[in-house]
C-alpha positions in Angstrom: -46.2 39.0 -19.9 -46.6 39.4 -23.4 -44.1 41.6 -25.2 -44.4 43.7 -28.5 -41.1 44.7 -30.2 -41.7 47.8 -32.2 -45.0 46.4 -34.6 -46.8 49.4 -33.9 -44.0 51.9 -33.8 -41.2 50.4 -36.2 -39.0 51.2 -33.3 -36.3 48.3 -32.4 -37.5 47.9 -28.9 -34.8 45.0 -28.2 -32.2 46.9 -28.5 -33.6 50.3 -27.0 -34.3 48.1 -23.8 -31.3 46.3 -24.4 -29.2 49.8 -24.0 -31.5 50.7 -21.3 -30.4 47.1 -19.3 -26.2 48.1 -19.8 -26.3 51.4 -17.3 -28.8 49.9 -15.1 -26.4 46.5 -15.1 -23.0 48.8 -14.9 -23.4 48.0 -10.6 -23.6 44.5 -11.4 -20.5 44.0 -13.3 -19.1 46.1 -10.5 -20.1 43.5 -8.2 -19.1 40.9 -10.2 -15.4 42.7 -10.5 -15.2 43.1 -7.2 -16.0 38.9 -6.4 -13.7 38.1 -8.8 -11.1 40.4 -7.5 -11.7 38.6 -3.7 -11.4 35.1 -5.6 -7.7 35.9 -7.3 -6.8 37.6 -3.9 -7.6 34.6 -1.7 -6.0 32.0 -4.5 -3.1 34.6 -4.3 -3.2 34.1 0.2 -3.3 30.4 -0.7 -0.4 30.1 -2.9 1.5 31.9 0.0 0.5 29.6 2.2 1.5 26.7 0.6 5.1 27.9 -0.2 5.4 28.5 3.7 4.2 25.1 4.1 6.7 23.5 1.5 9.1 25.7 3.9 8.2 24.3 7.3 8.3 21.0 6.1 12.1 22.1 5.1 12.2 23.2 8.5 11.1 19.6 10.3 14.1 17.9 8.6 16.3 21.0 10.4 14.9 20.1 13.6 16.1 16.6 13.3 19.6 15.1 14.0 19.9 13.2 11.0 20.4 16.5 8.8 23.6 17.0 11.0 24.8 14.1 12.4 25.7 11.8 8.8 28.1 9.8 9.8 30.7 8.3 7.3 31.8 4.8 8.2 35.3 3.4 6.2 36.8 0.3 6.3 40.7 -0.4 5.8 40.0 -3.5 3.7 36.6 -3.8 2.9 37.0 -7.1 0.7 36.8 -8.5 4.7 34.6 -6.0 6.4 32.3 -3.8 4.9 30.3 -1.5 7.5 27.7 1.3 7.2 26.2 3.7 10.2 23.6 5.4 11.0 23.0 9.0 12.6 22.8 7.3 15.9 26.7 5.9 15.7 28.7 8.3 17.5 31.9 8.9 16.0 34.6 6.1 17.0 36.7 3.7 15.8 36.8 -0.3 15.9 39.3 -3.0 14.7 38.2 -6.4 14.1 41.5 -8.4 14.8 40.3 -11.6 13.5 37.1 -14.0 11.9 37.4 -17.1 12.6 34.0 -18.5 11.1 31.6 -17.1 9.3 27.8 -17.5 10.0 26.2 -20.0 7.8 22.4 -21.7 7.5 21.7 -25.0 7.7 21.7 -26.9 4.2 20.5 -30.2 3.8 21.0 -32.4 0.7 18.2 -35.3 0.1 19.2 -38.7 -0.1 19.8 -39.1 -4.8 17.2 -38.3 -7.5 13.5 -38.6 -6.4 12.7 -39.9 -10.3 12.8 -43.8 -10.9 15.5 -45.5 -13.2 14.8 -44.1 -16.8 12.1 -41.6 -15.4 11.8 -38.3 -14.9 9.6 -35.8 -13.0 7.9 -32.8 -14.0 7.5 -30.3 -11.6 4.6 -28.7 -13.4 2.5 -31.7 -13.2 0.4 -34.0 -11.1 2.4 -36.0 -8.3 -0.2 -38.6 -7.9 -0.4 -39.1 -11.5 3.4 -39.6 -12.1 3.5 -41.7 -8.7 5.1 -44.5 -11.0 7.9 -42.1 -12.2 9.3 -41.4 -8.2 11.8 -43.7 -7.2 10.2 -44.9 -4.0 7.2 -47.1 -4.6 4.5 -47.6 -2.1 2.1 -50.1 -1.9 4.4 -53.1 -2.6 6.7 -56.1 -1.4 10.4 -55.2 -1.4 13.6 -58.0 -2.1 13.1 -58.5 1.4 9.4 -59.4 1.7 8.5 -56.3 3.3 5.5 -54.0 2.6 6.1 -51.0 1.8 3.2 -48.5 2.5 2.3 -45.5 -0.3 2.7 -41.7 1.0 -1.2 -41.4 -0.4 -4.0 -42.0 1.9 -8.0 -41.4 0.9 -9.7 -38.3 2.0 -10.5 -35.0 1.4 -8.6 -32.0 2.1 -10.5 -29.3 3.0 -9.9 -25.6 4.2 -11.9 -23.2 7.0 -11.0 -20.2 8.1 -11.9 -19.1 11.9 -12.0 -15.0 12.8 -10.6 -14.6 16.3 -13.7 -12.7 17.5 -13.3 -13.8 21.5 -9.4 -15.5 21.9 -10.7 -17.9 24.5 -13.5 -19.7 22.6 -12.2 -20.4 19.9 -14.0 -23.2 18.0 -13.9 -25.3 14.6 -17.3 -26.1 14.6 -19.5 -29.4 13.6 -16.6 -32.3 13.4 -19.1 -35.3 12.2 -16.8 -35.4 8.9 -13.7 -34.5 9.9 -10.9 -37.9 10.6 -9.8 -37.5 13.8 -7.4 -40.0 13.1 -5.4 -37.8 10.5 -5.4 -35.1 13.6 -1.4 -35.0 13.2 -1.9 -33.8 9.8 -3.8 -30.9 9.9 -2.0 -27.9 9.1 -3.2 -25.5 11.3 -1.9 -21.3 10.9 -2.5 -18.6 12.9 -1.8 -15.2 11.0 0.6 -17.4 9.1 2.5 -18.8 11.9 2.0 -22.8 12.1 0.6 -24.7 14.9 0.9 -28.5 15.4 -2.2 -30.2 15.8 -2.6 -32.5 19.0 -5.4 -34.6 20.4 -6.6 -34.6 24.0 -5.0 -38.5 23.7 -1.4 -37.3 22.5 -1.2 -34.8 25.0 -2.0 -37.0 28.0 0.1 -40.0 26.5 2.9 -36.8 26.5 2.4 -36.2 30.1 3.3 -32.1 29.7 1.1 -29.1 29.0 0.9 -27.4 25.9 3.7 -26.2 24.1 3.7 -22.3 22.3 3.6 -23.7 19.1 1.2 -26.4 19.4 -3.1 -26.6 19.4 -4.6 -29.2 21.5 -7.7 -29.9 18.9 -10.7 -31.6 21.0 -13.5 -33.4 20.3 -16.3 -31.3 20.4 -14.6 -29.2 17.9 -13.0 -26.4 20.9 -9.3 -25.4 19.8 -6.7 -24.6 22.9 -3.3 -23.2 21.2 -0.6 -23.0 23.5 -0.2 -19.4 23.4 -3.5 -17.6 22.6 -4.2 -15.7 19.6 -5.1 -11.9 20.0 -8.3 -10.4 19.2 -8.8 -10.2 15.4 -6.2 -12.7 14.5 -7.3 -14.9 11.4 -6.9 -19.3 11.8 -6.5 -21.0 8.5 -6.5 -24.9 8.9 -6.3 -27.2 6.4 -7.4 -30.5 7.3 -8.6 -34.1 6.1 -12.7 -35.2 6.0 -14.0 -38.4 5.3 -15.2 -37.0 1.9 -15.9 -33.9 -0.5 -19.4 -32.8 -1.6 -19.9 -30.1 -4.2 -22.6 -29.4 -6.3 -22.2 -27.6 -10.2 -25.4 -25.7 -11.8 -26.0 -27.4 -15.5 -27.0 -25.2 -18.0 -28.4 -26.0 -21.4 -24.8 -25.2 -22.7 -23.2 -27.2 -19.9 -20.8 -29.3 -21.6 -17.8 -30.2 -19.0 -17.5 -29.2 -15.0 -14.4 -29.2 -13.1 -14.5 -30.3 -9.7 -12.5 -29.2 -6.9 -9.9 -32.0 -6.8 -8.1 -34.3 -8.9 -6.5 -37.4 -8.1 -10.3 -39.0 -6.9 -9.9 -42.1 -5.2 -13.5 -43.2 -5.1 -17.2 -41.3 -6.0 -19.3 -41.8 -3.2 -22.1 -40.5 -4.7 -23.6 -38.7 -7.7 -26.8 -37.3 -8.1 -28.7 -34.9 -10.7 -31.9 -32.6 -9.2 -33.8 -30.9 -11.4 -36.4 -28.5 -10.2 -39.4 -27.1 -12.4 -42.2 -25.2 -11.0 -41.3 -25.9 -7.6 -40.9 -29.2 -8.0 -37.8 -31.2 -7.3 -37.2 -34.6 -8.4 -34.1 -36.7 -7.6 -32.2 -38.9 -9.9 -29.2 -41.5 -8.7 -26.3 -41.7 -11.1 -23.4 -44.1 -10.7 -20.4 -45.0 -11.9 -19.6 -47.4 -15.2 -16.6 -48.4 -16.7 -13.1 -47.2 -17.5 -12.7 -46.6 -21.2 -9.6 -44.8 -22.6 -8.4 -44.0 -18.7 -12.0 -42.1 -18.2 -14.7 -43.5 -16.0 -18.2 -44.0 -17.8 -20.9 -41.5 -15.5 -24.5 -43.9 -16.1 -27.6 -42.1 -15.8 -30.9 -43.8 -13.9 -31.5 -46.0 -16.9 -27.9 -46.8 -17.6 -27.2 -44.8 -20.4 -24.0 -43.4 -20.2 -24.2 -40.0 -20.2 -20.6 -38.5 -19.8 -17.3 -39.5 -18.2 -14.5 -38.7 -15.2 -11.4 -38.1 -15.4 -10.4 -39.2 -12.1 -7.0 -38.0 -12.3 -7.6 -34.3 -13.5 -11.3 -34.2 -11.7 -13.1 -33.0 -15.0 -16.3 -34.7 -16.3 -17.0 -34.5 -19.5 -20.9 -35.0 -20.9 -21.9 -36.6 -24.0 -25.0 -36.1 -26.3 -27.2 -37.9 -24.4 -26.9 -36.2 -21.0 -30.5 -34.6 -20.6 -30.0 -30.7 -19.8 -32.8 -27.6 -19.6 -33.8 -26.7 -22.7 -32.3 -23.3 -23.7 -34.8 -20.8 -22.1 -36.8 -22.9 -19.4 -37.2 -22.2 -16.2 -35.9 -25.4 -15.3 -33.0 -25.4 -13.0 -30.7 -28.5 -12.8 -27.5 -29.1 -10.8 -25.1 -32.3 -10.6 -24.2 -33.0 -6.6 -21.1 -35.1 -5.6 -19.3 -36.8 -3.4 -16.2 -38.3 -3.3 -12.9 -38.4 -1.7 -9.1 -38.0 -3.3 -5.6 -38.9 -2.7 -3.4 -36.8 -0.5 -0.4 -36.8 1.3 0.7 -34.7 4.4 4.1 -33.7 6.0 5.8 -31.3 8.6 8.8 -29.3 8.5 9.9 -28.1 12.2 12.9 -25.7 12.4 15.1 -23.7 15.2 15.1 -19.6 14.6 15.7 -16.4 16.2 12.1 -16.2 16.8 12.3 -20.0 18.5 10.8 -23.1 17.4 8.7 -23.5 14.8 6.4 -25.9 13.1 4.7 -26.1 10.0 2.3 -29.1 8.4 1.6 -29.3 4.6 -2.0 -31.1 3.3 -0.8 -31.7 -0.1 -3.7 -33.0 -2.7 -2.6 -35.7 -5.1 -3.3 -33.0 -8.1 -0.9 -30.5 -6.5 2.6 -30.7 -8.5 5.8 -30.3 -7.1 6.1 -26.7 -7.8 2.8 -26.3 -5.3 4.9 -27.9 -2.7 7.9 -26.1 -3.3 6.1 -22.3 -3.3 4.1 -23.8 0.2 7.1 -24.7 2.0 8.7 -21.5 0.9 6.3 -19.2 1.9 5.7 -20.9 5.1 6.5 -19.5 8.8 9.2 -22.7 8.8 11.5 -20.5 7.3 13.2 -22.8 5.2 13.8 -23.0 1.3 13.0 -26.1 -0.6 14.7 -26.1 -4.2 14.7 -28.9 -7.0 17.3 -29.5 -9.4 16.0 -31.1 -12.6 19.3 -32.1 -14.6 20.3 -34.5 -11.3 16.5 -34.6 -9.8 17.6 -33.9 -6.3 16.4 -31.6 -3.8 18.2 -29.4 -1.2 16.3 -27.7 1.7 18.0 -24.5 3.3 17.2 -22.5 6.1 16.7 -18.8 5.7 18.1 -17.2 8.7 22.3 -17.8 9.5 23.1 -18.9 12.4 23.4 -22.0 15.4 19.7 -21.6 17.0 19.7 -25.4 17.9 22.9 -25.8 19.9 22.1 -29.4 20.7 21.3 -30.9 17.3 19.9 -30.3 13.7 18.3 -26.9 13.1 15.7 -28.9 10.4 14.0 -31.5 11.1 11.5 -33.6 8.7 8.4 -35.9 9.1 5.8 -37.7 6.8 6.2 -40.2 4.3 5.9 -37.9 1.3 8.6 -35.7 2.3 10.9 -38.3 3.9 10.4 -41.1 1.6 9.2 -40.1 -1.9 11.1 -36.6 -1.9 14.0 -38.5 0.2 14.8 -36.0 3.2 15.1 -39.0 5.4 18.8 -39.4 6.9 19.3 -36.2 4.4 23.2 -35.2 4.5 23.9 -31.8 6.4 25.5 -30.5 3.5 26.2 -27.2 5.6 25.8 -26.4 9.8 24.1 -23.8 10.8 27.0 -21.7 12.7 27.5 -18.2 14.2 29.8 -15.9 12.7 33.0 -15.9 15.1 34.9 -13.0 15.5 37.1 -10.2 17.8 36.4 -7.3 17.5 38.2 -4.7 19.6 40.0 -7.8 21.8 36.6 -8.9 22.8 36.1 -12.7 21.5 32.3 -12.7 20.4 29.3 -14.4 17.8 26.8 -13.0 16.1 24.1 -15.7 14.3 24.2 -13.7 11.3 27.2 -12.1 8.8 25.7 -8.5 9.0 24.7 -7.3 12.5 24.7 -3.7 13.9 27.1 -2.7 17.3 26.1 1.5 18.3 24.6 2.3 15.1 27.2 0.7 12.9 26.4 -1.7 10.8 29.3 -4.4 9.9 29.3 -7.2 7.3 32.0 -10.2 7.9 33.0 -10.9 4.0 35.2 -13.8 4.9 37.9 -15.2 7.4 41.0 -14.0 8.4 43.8 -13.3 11.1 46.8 -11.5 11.7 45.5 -8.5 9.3 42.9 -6.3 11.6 40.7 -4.3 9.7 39.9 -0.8 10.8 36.7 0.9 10.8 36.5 4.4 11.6 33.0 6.1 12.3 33.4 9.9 11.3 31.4 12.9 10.9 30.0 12.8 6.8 30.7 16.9 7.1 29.9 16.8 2.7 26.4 15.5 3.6 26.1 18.1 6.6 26.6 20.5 4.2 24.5 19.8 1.3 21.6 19.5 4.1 22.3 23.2 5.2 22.6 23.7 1.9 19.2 22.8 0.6 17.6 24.5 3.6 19.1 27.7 2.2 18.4 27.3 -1.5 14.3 26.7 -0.5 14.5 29.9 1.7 16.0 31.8 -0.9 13.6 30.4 -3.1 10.5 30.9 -0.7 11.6 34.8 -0.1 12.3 35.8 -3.7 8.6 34.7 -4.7 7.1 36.3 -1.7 9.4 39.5 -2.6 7.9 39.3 -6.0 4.7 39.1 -5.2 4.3 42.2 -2.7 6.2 44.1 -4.9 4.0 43.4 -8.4 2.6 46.9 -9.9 -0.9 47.4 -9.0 -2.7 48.6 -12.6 -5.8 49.6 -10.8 -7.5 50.6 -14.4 -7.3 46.8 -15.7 -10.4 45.4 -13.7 -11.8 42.2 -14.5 -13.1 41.6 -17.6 -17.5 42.0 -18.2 -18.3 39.3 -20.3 -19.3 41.8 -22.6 -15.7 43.3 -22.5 -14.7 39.3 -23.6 -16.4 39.1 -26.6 -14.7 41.9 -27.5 -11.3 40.5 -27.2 -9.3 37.9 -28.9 -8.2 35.3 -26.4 -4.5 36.7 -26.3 -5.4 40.0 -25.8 -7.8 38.7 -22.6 -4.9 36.5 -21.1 -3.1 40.3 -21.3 -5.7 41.8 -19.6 -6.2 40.1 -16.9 -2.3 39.2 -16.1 -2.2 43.4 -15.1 -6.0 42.8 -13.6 -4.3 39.7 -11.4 -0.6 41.8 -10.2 -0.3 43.9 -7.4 -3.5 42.3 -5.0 -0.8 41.5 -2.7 1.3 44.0 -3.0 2.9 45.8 0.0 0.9 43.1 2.1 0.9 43.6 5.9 1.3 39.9 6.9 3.7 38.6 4.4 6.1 41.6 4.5 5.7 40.8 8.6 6.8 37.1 8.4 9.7 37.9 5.7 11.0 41.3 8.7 10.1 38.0 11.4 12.6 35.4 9.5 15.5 37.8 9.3 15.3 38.6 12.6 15.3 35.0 13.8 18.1 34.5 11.5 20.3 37.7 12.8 20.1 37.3 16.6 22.3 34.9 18.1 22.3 31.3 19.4 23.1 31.3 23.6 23.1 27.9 25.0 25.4 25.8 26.4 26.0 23.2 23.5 26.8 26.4 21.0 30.5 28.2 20.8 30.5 31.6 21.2 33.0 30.9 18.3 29.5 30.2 15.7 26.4 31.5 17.3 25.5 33.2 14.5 24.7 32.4 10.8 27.6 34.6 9.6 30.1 32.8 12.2 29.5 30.2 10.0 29.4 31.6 7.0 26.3 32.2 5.7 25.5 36.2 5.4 23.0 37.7 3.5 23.5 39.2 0.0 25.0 42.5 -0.1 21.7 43.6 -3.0 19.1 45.0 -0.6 16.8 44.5 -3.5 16.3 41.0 -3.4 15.2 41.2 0.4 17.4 39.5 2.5 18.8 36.7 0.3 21.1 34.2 1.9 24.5 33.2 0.4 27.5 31.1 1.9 31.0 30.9 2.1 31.4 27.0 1.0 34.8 27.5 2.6 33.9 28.5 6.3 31.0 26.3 6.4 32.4 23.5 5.7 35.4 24.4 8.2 33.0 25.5 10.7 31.3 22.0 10.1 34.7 20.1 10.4 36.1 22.3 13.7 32.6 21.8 15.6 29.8 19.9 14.3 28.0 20.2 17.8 27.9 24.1 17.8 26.5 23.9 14.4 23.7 21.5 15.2 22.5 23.6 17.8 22.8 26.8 16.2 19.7 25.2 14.0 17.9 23.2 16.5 19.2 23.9 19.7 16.6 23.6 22.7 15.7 26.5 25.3 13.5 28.4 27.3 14.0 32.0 25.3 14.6 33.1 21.6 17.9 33.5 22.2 18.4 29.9 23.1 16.6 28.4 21.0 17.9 27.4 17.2 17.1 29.2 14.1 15.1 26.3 13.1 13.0 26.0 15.8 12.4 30.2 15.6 11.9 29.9 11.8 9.3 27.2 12.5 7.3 29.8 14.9 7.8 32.4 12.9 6.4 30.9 9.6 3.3 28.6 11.5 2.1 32.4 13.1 2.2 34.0 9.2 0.1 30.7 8.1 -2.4 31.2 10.7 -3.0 34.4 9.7 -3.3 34.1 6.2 -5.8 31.2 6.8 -7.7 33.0 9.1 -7.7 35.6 5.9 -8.1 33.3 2.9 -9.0 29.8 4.7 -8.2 26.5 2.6 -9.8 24.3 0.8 -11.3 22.4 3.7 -13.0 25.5 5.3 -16.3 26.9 4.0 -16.6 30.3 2.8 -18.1 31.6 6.7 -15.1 30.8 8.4 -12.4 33.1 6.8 -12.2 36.5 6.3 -12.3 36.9 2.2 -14.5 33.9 2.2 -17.6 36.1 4.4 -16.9 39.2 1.9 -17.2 36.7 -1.1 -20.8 35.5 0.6 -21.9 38.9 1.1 -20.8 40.1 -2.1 -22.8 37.1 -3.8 -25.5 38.2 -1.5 -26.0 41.3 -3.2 -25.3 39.8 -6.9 -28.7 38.0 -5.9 -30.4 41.0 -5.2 -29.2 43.3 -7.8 -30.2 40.6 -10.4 -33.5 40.1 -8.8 -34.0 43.9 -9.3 -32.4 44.1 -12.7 -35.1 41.6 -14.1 -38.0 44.0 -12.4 -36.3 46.8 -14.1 -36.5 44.6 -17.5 -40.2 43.5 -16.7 -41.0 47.5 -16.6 -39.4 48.6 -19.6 -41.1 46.2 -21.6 -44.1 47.3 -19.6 -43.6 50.6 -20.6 -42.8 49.7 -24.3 -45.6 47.6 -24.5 -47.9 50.0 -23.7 -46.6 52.3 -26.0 -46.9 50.1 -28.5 -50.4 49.4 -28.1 -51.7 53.4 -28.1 -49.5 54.2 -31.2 -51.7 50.7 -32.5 -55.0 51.8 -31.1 -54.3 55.4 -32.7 -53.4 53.9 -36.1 -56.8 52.0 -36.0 -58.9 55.4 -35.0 -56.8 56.9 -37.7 -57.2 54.4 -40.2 -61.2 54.4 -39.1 -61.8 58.1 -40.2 -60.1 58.1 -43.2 -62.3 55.2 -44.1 -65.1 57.7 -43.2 -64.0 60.5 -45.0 -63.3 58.1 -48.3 -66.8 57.1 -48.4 -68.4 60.1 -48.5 
């Protein structure tokens, strides 16, 4: 519709229909009022609600023994015996007379320095590459004609991971590469718990059937563990093939790759395809010389075209290596085989969880720091440490305690381990023993220094006899206390902001803001404003001035059970009576005095005058009242107000909000119609007074040209 403001007339039609628009809209901004008024009411029910949630979740921790049973546990000589308890110790006394032993893990000491006269080792590095720098030498005739074989062997060491999807097939998969004859060597996890590897041959030759910790490996690639792994369980094995293969993209800026392994032993095979259009052609590379400790990489003509570092695995091309020009869709990659040095071990231990195994693949590029963190983190539960200033190495068991009451709790296996790192024959430089002890004039062991007897916990510090330590168990009545306290602080505080806000002023003349009223105001005077529009919605409100009349009446009537003295079945028998101001609602405040004597005298009663159990209110504790009392009020003001995770249709306020924007909608629909007639209206005015100007205008031309 086209509108004419005033051409005709010289009247400002804008702001006559602009006038006209602010007493048709005055309903609107009613409605609007009245939304906003629902939306600060239901944020008001919310905030409610979540200070009686913050309450009840005060009220679990009363429903629970630990807020009244802290116990205090005190040693006469805690330099020997320290001891802590838990809520579960019931008060009582012990005397440990005597400690004859204390527990102690397994320690083992290797054999001297693993470095070489005049050498030294650096843990950081390569093994394979400092092989000269260990003091035992493989590979050679000792003073006594003997040959002395190398802890490195040739392979690859490679890694697959199985997901337990059915427990009893449970299979590796295609064995053409892998060396069955390394079998023993495979380190084989389950979830992290190690498995040894046997062959179908071993376990015949061993006449028995599978052990827990062992995995009968056959050879059509089917695994049998001696105890089955559970649904979803994850298999990590490590284990030696024939060779590695890997293949490396080469770009036009390709200058170096890195392959997965130092330490190479031999390249089997190297080969460059390039593919263009479709077309792939094949080129065989091969190996040259060494120059300056690299090997020389010989293209198909051969040029030499880059080197190998055979003990860091890198190769390195030169100028003359052919690569895709910079932009071509030619795709080229470098494929190779070869195979490594590695080394394997096992570490097998005694624990409180029974025997356990663990092998370690170790790649010749690994350094000594790989091997340490591996063994560490194993399921062996051992600690391997080296000592760089004397090059020795110590390897002690983590738990305390005799597990192995026939012989050593660690026991060692490979070359690598025995021989280069020198655990063979290592000296026990500490047993693994059980703490020995009496304790109330019964003789007894424990594999560890700390253990628990009836919720207390005791630590043996060191040995002694003829000076028993005492260690009482008593009720921490301070803690007690504070707990009760806190409960009582966060109802105080949960009351006096409930009693605030059904008692705020309601200034029934300060309605929301119009956003015309806004512009209006500075942004001071509109926080003003709508801080008296906001106070009073929830004043004199039925449900919360229901659950605060509901809490004091769970807190006045008294406890009747069995487990409570008539002595304190009631808050005030204890000490707690509320505050002689009437004003402030039923405020709690305590004697700090009788509590705590009522607390000391009979700890029982006062448990159960929280959380006592029963059929009826009157038996049952305040706590467990207070909790009914407050979840009721909370489902009533979220059947009012709803939350955050209910739509507007499923709460009271939230169907008067919908409603309400229901008729915002159609008031606005009408207002515009309103608007459209006006302007209508105007319009047409505007186009008589201009038709009557040009009849007007007409005659006087026909009068001035007579």
């Amino acid at each position: 519709m086209v509108r004419i403001g005033g051409l005709a007339s010289g009247m400002d039609i804008d702001q006559l229909v602009s006038d006209l628009m602010k007493a048709e809209r005055m309903p609107l901004d009613k409605l609007k009022q009245k939304k906003q008024v629902l939306e600060w009411q239901r944020d008001d029910y919310r905030a409610m609600n979540s200070l009686l949630l913050d309450f009840r979740s005060e009220l679990t921790k009363m429903k629970l023994t630990t807020s009244y049973r802290a116990r205090l546990a005190t040693s006469s000589n805690e330099a020997m015996v320290m001891a802590t308890v838990s809520s579960a110790a019931s008060q009582s006394s012990y005397s440990i007379s005597k400690v004859t032993q204390l527990a102690s893990a397994e320690t083992r000491v290797n054999g001297g320095s693993i470095s070489a006269d005049g050498k030294s080792i650096d843990p950081s590095k390569s093994l394979y590459a400092q092989e000269s720098s260990f003091m035992y030498k493989g590979n050679h005739t000792d003073s006594n004609g003997n040959t002395v074989a190398s802890a490195w062997k040739n392979g690859a060491v490679l890694t697959k991971n199985i997901d337990v999807t059915d427990p009893a097939v449970i299979n590796f998969g295609d064995m053409s590469k892998v060396d069955l004859s390394e079998l023993s060597s495979w380190s084989v996890k389950v979830n992290g718990v190690g498995f040894n590897a046997l062959s179908e041959a071993e376990l015949s030759a061993a006449n028995r059937p599978l052990k827990e910790n062992e995995v009968l490996v056959k050879e059509d690639g089917t695994l049998q563990f001696g105890k089955e792994p559970a649904k979803g369980s994850v298999i990590k094995i490590d284990y030696v093939a024939a060779e590695r293969t890997g293949s490396h993209a080469i770009s036009s800026s390709t200058s170096s790759i890195q392959l997965a392994q130092g330490a190479l032993n031999e390249v089997k095979s190297i080969k460059i395809k390039e593919t263009t259009s479709g077309t792939t052609t094949e080129k065989t590379f091969s190996m040259g010389n060494i120059v300056n400790g690299e090997r020389e990489i010989l293209d198909d003509a051969n040029k030499v075209v880059g080197t190998l570092n055979y003990d860091t695995g890198k190769i390195t091309f030169n100028a003359d290596m052919k690569k895709p020009a910079e932009g071509s869709s030619t795709t080229m990659s470098l494929e190779i085989a070869y195979d490594h040095k590695y080394t394997a071990f096992s570490v097998d231990t005694s624990t409180s969880k029974g025997e356990r195994h663990d092998s370690f693949l170790i790649s010749g590029s690994e350094s000594l720091n790989n091997v340490i963190s591996k063994v560490n983190a194993s399921s062996a539960g051992v600690n391997m440490f080296f000592d760089s200033a004397t090059g020795q190495m110590t390897m002690t068991r983590k738990e305390t305690g005799d597990f192995n009451k026939i012989g050593a709790e660690i026991t060692t296996s490979g070359s690598f381990l025995n021989d280069v790192l020198r655990f063979k024959g290592a000296a026990v430089k500490e047993e693994g023993r059980n703490a020995e002890f009496v304790i109330n004039g019964l003789a007894t062991n424990r594999s560890s220094n700390t253990f628990e007897v009836n919720g207390v916990t005791f630590t043996l510090k060191q040995t002694f006899e003829d000076q028993p330590v005492s260690i009482n168990v008593s009720n921490d009545s301070t803690k007690v206390f504070d707990n009760i306290k806190a409960f009582v602080d966060k109802y105080n505080e949960m009351i006096d902001k409930i009693q605030k806000k059904t008692g705020e002023e309601r200034y029934r003349s300060y309605t929301p803001l119009t956003d015309e009223q806004r512009e209006q105001l500075s942004d001071k005077q509109q926080e003003q404003w709508e801080e008296r529009a906001k106070s009073g919605l929830l004043r004199k409100d039925s449900t919360l001035q229901s659950v605060l009349s509901g809490m004091r009446m769970n807190f006045y009537q008294p406890v009747s059970n069995d487990l409570v003295s008539p002595l304190y079945n009631q808050l005030a028998s204890i000490g707690i009576k509320t505050t002689s101001n009437y004003l402030e609602g039923g405020k709690l405040e305590i004697d700090e005095a009788a509590l705590k004597k009522a607390i000391e005298d009979d700890p029982v009663s006062v448990e159960n005058l929280f959380r006592g159990e029963g059929q009826t209110d009157g038996q049952r504790g305040i706590a467990h009242r207070l909790y009914d009392t407050v979840n009721a009020a909370m489902d009533k003001l979220k059947t009012k107000a709803g939350n955050s995770f209910l739509t507007n249709q499923q709460f009271t306020i939230g169907r008067e909000l919908n409603d309400v924007g229901k008729r915002i909608d159609s008031f606005e629909s009408k207002l515009k119609q309103v608007e459209d007639r006006y302007w209508r209206q105007f319009t047409a005015m505007e186009k008589a007074i201009q038709r009557s100007n040009e009849q007007s205008m007409f005659l006087m031309n026909q009068f001035g040209g007579m």
